[in-house]
Each structure stands twice: as C-alpha cells, then as structure tokens.
C-alpha positions in Angstrom: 78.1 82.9 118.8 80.7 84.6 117.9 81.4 86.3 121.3 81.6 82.6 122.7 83.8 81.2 120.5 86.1 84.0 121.1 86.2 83.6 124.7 86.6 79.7 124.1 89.8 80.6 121.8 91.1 82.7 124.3 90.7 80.1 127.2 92.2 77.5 125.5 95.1 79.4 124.6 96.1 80.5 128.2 95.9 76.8 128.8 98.0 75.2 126.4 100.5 77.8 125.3 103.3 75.7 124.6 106.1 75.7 122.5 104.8 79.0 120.8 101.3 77.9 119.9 99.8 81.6 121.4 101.8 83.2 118.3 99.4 81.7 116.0 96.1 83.6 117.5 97.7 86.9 118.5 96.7 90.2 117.0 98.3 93.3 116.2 101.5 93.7 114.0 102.8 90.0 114.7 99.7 88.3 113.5 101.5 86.5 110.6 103.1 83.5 111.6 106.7 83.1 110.6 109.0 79.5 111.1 111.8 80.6 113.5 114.0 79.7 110.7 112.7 82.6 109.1 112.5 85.2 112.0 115.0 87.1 112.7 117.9 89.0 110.3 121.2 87.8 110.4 123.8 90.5 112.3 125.7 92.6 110.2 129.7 92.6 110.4 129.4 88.9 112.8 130.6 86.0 111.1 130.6 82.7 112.4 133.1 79.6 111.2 130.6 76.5 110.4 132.3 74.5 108.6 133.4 72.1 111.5 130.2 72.6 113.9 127.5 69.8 113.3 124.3 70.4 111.8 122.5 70.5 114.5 124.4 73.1 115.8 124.2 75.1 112.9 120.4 74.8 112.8 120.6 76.5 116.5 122.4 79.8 114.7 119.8 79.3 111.8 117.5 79.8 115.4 119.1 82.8 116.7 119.4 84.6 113.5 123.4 84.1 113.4 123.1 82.6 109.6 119.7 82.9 107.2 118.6 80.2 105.7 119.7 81.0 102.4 123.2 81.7 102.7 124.1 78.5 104.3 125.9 78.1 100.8 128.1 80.8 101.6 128.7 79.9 105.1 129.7 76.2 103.6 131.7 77.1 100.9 133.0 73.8 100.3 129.9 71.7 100.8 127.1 72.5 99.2 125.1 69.4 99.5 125.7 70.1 102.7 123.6 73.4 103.0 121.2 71.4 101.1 120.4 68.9 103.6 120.5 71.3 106.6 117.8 73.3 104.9 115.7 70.6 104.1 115.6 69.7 108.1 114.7 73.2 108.5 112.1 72.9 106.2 110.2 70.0 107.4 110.4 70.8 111.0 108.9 74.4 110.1 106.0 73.0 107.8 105.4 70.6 110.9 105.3 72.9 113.1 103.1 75.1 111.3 100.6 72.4 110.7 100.5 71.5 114.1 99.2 75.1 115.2 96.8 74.7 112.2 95.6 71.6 113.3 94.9 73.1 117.3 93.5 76.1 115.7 90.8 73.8 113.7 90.2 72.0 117.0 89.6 75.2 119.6 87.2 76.1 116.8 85.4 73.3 116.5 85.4 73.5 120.2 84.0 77.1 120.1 81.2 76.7 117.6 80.2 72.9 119.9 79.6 75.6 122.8 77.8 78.2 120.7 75.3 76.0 119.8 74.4 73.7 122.5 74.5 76.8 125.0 77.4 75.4 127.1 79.1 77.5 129.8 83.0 78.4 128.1 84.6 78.5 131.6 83.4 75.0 131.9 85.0 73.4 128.7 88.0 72.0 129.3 91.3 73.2 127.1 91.9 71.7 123.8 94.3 69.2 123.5 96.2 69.3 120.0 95.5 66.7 117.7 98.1 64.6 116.5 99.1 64.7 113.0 99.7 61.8 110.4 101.5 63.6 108.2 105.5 63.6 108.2 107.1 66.5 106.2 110.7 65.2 106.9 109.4 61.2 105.9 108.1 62.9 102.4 110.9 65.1 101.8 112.9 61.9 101.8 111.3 61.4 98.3 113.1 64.2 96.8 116.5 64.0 95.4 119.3 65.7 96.7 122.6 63.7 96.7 124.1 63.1 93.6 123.5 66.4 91.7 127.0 69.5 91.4 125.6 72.5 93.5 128.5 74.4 92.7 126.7 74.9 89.1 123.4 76.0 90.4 124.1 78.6 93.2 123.7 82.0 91.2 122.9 81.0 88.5 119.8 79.0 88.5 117.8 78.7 91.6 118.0 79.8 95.4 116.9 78.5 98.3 118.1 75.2 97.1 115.9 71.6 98.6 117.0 69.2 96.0 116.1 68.7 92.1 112.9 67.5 90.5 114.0 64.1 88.3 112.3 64.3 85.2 112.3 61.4 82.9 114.3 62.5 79.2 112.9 60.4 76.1 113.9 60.8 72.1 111.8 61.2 69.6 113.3 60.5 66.2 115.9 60.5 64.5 113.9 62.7 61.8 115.5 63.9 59.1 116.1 67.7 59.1 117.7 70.0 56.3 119.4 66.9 55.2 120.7 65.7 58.4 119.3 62.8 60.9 118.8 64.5 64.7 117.2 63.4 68.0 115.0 65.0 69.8 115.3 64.7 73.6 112.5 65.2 75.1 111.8 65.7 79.0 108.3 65.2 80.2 105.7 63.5 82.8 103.2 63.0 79.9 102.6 59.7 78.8 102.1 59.2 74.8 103.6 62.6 74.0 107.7 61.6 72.9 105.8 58.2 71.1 103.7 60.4 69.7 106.5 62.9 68.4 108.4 59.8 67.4 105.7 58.5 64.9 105.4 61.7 63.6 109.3 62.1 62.8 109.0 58.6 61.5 106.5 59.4 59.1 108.6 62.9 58.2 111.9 60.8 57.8 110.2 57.9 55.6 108.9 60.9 53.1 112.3 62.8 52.5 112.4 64.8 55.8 111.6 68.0 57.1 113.1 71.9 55.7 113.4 74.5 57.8 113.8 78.0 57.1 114.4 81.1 59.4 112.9 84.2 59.1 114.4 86.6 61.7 116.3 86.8 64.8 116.0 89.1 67.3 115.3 89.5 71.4 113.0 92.8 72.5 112.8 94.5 75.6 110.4 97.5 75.9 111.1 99.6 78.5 107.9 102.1 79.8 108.8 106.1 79.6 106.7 108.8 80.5 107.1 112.6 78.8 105.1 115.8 80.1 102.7 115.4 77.6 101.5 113.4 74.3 103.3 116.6 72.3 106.8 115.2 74.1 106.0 112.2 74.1 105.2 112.5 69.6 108.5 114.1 69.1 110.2 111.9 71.0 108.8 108.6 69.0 109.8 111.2 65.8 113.5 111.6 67.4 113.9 107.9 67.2 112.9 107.5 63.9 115.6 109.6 62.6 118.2 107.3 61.0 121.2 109.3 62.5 119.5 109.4 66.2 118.9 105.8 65.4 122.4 105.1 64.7 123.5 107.4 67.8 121.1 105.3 70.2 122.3 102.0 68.7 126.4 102.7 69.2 125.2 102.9 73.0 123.4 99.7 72.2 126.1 97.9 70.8 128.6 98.7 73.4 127.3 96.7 76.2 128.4 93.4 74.1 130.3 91.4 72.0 127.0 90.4 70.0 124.0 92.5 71.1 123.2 94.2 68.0 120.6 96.6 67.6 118.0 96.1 64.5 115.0 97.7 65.7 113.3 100.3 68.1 109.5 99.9 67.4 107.7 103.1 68.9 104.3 103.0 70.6 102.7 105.8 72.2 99.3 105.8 74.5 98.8 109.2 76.0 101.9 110.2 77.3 103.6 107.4 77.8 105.8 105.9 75.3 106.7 101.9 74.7 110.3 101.7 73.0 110.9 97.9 71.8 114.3 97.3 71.1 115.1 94.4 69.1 118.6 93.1 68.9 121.0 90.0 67.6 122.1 88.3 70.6 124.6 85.4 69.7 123.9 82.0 70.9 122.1 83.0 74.3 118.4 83.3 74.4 119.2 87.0 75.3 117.1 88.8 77.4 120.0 90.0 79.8 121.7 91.2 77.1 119.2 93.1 75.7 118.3 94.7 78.8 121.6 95.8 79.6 121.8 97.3 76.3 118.4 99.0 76.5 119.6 101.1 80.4 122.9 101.9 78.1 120.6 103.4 74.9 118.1 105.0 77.6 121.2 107.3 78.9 121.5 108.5 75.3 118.0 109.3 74.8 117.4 111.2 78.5 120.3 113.5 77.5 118.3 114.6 74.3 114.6 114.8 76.7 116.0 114.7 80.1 112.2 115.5 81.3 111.6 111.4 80.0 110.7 109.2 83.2 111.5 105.7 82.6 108.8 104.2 84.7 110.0 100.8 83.8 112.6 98.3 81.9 110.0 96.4 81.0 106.8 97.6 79.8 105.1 94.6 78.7 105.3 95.1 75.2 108.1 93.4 74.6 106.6 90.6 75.3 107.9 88.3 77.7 105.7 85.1 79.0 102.6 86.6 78.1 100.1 86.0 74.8 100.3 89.0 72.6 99.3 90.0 69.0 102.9 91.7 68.9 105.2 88.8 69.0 102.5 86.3 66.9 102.6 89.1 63.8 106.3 90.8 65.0 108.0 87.8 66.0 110.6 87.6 69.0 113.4 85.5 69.2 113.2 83.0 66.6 111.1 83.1 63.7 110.9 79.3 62.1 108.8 77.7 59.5 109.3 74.3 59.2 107.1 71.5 56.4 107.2 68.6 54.9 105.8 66.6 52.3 104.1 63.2 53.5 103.7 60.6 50.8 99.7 59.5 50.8 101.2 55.7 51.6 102.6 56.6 54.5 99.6 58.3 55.7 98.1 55.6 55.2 100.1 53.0 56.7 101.8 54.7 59.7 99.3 57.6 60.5 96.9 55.0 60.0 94.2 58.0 58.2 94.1 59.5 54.7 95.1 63.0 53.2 91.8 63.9 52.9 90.7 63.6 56.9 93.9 65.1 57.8 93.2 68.5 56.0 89.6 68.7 56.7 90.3 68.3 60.6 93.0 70.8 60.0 90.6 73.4 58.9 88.1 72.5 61.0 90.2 72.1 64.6 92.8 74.4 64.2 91.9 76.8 62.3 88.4 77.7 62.7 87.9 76.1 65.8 90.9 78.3 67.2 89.2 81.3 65.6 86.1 81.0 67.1 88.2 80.4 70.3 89.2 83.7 69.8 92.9 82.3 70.1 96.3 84.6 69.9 98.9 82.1 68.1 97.0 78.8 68.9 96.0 77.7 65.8 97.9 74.4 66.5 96.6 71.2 67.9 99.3 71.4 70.5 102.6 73.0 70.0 103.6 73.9 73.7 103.6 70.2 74.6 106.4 70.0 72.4 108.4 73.0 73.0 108.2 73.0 76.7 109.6 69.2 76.5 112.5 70.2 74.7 112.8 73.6 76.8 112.9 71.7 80.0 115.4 68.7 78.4 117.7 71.1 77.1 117.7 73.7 79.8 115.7 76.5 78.3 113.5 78.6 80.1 109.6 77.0 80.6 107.5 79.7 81.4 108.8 81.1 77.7 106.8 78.4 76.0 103.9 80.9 76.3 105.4 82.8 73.6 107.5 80.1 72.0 104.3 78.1 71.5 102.9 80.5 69.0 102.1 78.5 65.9 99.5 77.8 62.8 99.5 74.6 61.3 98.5 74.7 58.1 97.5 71.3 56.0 96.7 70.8 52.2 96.8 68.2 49.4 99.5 68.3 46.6 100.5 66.0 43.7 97.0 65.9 42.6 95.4 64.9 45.9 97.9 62.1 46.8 100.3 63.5 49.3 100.2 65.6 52.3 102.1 69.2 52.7 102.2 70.1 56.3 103.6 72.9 57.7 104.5 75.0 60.8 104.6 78.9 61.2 106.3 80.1 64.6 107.1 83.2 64.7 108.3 83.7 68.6 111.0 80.7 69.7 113.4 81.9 72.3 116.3 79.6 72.7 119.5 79.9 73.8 122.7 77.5 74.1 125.1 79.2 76.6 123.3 80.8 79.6 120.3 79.8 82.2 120.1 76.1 82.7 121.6 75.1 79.8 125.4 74.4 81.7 123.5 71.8 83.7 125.4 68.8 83.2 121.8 67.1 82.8 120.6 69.8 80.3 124.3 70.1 78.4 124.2 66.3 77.5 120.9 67.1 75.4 122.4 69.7 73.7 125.0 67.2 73.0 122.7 65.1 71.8 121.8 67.9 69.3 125.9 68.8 68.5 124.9 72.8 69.3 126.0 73.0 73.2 127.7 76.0 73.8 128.3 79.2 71.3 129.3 78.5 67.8 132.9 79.9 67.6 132.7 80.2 63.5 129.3 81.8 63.1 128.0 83.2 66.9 124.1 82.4 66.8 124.1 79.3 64.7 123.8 76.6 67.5 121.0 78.5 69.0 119.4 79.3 65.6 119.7 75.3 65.3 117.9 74.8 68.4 115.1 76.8 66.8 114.5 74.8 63.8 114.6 71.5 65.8 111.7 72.9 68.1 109.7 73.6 64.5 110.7 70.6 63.2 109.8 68.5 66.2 106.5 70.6 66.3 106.1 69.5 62.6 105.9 66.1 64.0 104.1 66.4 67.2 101.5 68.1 65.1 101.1 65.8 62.2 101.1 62.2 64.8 98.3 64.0 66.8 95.9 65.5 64.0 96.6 62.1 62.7 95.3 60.4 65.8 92.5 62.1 66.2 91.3 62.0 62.5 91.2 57.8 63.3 89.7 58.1 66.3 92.5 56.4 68.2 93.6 59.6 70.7 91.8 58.3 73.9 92.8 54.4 73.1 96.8 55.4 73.1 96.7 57.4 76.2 95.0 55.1 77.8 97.8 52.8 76.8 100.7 54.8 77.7 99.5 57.5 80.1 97.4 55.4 82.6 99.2 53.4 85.3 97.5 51.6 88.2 98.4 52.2 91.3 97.3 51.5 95.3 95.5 54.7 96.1 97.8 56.8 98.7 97.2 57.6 102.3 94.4 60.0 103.6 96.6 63.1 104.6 95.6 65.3 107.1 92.8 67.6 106.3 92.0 71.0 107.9 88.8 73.0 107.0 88.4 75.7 104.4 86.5 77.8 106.9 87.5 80.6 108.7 90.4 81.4 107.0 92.8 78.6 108.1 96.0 77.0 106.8 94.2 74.0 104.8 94.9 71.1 102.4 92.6 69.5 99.7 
C-alpha cells in the first residue's frame, strides 16, 4: 500500500508542480517548508531606500531577501503602521499558501490510499487537482486591530514581529477602601462575572471599614547555575559567601550596576557540585528582573576571581524562581510579600454576600485548605487568586506569565466578635510588580496606573508606587476571594455566570479541515 501511494504522490507531483507546490513533498535537507517571506537572509552592507516605493514593491524585496520581515520597522523609520500592514499581507498570503499545499497534500493522499485499496493501476489515475479553500487569512486578519495604536512605543521594548494588538475589554472593580484611602481597581479581562464579582467583594470590604495591608519584604532573585571541580569546591565556595566581608565585597559589585539595585541576600544551594547562588535585591519601582541580572554578571566577576575554576553554566538556574510553581518563593517570597484582611460585619454577609459567617469559614477550610492539601497544591490554597492578578497584570501592563508566581496565596477565614463577624485574610508572599518598565509605558496600560495615582517611579521614596501596586493586587484578591467563597457557599456560582459569562450567538462557519493522519498541517 504503501509502495502505491508513494508512486501516486510522486505522479501527481510531476503533474501539477505549480507555483512551488513540489517543495512541500521533497526530501533531503529542504524538507521543511518555509513562506518565501521567510527564506532567504537579508545582504549584508546593501541597503535599500523604501520609504517612497509602494508596498507592493517592497513585498517583492521582502521576496528576494533585500529586507526581512522584521526590520521593515527599521527600513520605515517614520511609519511604523506602515510596516505593520505590509507584514500582515505577508502573513496572510504565506498562511494561504501554506494551506493550500496542505490541502493538495491531504488530497494526493487520499488519492493514494483510493488506489491501494481498490487495486487500481497508479499510472492510470489522473493528477490531483488542488482543492479550493474556504478559508481567507487576509479577510480574518481584517479582524485584528492595527490602526490607531503609537508603534514608536512598542518596537524594542515590548514585542517583535509586530501584526497589530489584541483589544481587551478594561472594567473597575471598587472603589474599596484600602489603608484608609478609596482606589479602583482596573481590571482587563475576557471573563465574564469576574470584575462584578471583585466589585461585590470590595463593596462588602468598603461597607465594613475597609481593607489593611501590610508588606513583609521586597526583593527580586535571580539564581545563576555554577559548577566547581568538585562538592569540596563547590562547600567552600557556599562558605566564602557566607562570610560577611566577602558578602559585602560581592555586594559593592552588586550595587554598582544601579541607582537602586541593592543587594540583601545570596541564598546558597549546593547539589553535587553544582552550586545555586540566589541573589535577592531592592529594585526601586520596576518589577526588576533586568536589574537584578545585570547585577548578578557584575557580582559573578568578583567571585571567579576568588575560584576562577567556577563555570557559570547559567544566569538562571531555576531557582530563582521565575514563572514556575516552587516551594522557594511560596516560604521565601519574591518580589512582593503582601498580607492584606479585613473585617466583615455578619450583616453584611448577610445582606450582600447573601451567606452567613458560619458557611463562609467551613467552606474555607474545607475548599481551600484541605481540599488544596490533598491536591497536593504549591501556594494554591486560594479559591482563585490568579484570576485576579493576571487582570490587573494585563490592565496595568505587568508581565502575565508572572502570575504563576504572583498568584501564590492562602486564604484563611475565621469568626471574631463572638461569632458575629468575619476576619478574612490574604497571605502572598511572591507579587512581582513594577511601575516603570515592560508594558507599563503603554499609553493603554499608563492610564490604569493613573487610575491608581502610582505610574511612574516615586521621586520621594523610589519603590513606593510599585510597593502600592502590591498591596492593591492583595487587596483586590481580598475581594475576589471573599465574593467567590461567598457565591459558592449560596449556591449561586453557576446561576451568575450563566448570567454574565454566556452570550448567544450564530454558530460560525465550518473552516477548512485537514486530517490528523500522516503527519500533516491540520486544524481542529
């Protein structure tokens, strides 16, 4: 069968290779298929003036490798949206073409196995003609913004290969009243029922006396990987460290690279020979991992002179720990480490949670707590912090994937004032916020931190505005927690999203589908 089909593919090929299609079957080193647009390397020490030429013209040097893709930026210096829109076109006429030759590849298959099975002569099957496709790359792309949005702000700083942006719609939750002041909480999500969810819980807060925060340490860690000759090296060396004066030696380095990195910490762990340094260090109002590393490759030159036979394998060794779950930063901390709690009056819990003090603080134990234990959970003894913090992340320009960390959080529930009222409260022990640097000089991103009064570094006291941003996450955790352990103790979880998170629409077109077997491009 297999001999067939082969035969079949081959066949069909010679007969309808057109506009490339044979590129797609061939083997050897060019088996991979690449979009022309991606092709060839652009020539060193040739430069081309674009700026007047149409586009069209400049997808034809895109063609012959004259300009890449992505530094049409830099060949349009003053029209970015430009370079935007050229590389879109780009785009969908590559993904078209590509599905086209998946398309014809499903079909001579098809063809092949027809032939195998019914016993039909190959040389007597006529070639395959490709299939036309319904689906229209450049038609769907239309759907996603470009116009409109400063480009100037994005290129090298945020994102490459630029297509557009992704609108995401920005509620508020709130105003709850924190450490004596009323704030907002901007929120940026697709989930339906989560920022009216947050906002009864700030509600209830506010109507009780408000939230207090309180913050337990600041510091950003990087742990770079090292390797020694042997465990012996590799002892003294973790011994070396722990010296106050090499300490103090190894942070002056530290402290060099910046304005406000300021070394607190070098946490030492050894596995065999290779040793795990985990610097922790102040880092102003930025989130800080930059800073840190720079630092770290600055303190790492101090310690090779004193064991130049030390190998650093890695700047980061993983147990720092950065977008991963770890047992280091839920009992160590990293970044920002927040409580936040409040005190609900039993009346209100009664007639805005719509539960009683009692159900609230058996669910707590029962959900969060044990039920996380048995989980086996790392930090997720919450009902569910990261909906909240990657809200806020995304509104106010933070970075997402960090929610993994920044997510850590107990929730712990109990009964004061003789059974009456509800404390609450929320442990987090690893937020990592910043106000200057990544996305947060967006203009979209800047107005929520304007929202909050803490864009930008605090001029008076460098790290307040982002140590702000740290106790709004807890605090809006606080009451993201409280409105959802709430629902859930009433029974009224499934009937609100069902309200707010369930919109009826026409069903969309059948797209194009190409089969899972034998290791083609598909689509579900």
């Amino acid at each position: 069968m297999i001999r067939i089909g082969s035969n079949l593919i081959k066949q069909s090929i010679k007969n309808t290779n057109k506009g490339g299609i044979s590129r797609f079957f061939t083997t050897g080193s060019n088996t991979n298929y690449k979009p022309e647009s991606c092709v060839k390397e652009e020539p060193k020490g040739k430069s081309v003036n674009v700026e007047d030429l149409k586009d069209q013209e400049i997808i034809a040097l895109v063609d012959k490798g004259e300009i890449q893709p992505h530094n049409l930026e830099t060949r349009l210096p003053n029209n970015f949206q430009r370079a935007v829109h050229i590389r879109r076109k780009l785009l969908a006429r590559d993904l078209q073409k590509e599905h086209q030759r998946a398309l014809h590849a499903q079909a001579v298959v098809a063809a092949a196995e027809k032939a195998a099975t019914s016993g039909e002569d190959p040389s007597t099957i006529q070639p395959v003609v490709v299939p036309s496709s319904n689906l229209d790359f450049e038609g769907s792309m239309a759907n996603l913004p470009v116009d409109h949005f400063d480009y100037t702000k994005v290129l090298g700083a945020c994102c490459e290969n630029v297509i557009g942006y992704i609108p995401i719609p920005v509620g508020v939750a709130g105003p709850i009243l924190l450490d004596g002041k009323l704030v907002s909480i901007p929120m940026a999500t697709t989930e339906g029922c989560l920022v009216a969810s947050t906002h009864r819980g700030a509600k209830a807060i506010t109507k009780s006396g408000g939230a207090k925060t309180v913050l337990l340490q600041s510091g950003m860690t990087r742990a770079p990987v090292c390797r020694l000759p042997s465990s012996i090296r590799a002892g003294e060396l973790k011994q070396w460290i722990e010296n106050q004066e090499n300490f103090y030696q190894v942070a002056s380095a530290f402290n060099s690279t910046s304005r406000f990195a300021r070394l607190k910490s070098i946490k030492v762990v050894v596995a065999g020979r290779l040793v795990y340094l985990r610097f922790k260090s102040s880092t102003g109002d930025a989130m800080g991992m930059n800073m840190v590393s720079k630092g770290v490759e600055k303190a790492l030159e101090v310690i090779t002179e004193y064991f130049p036979e030390m190998e650093v394998l890695s700047l980061s060794g993983n147990v720092c720990t950065d977008k991963k779950p770890s047992s280091i930063n839920w009992l160590e901390g990293r970044g920002k480490s927040v409580v936040a709690e409040a005190v609900i009056s039993g009346d209100i819990v009664r007639d805005v949670l719509k539960t009683t003090v009692e159900s609230l603080v058996s669910l707590n134990i029962d959900k969060n707590l044990i039920g996380s234990a048995m989980a086996g959970s790392i930090g997720g003894f919450n009902a569910h912090a990261s909906n909240i913090v990657t809200a806020l992340y995304i509104a106010t320009g933070q970075d997402p994937a960090q929610n993994v960390e920044s997510s850590n959080c107990i929730t712990l529930m109990e009964s004061v004032n003789g059974g009456k009222d509800l404390y609450i409260s929320v442990t987090m022990p690893s937020i990592e916020v910043g106000t200057v640097g990544g996305g947060t000089h967006l203009p979209a991103q800047a107005a929520c931190l304007d929202l909050l009064k803490i864009r930008g570094a605090n001029l008076e006291r460098p790290g307040a505005n982002s140590e702000q941003l740290a106790r709004v996450v807890a605090a809006a955790v606080l009451s993201g927690e409280l409105s959802l352990m709430s629902a859930l103790a009433a029974g009224h979880l499934v009937r609100s999203h069902l309200k707010h998170n369930r919109k009826t629409e026409a069903p969309a077109p059948q797209a194009d589908t190409i089969s899972m077997t034998h290791n083609l491009p598909h689509s579900d």
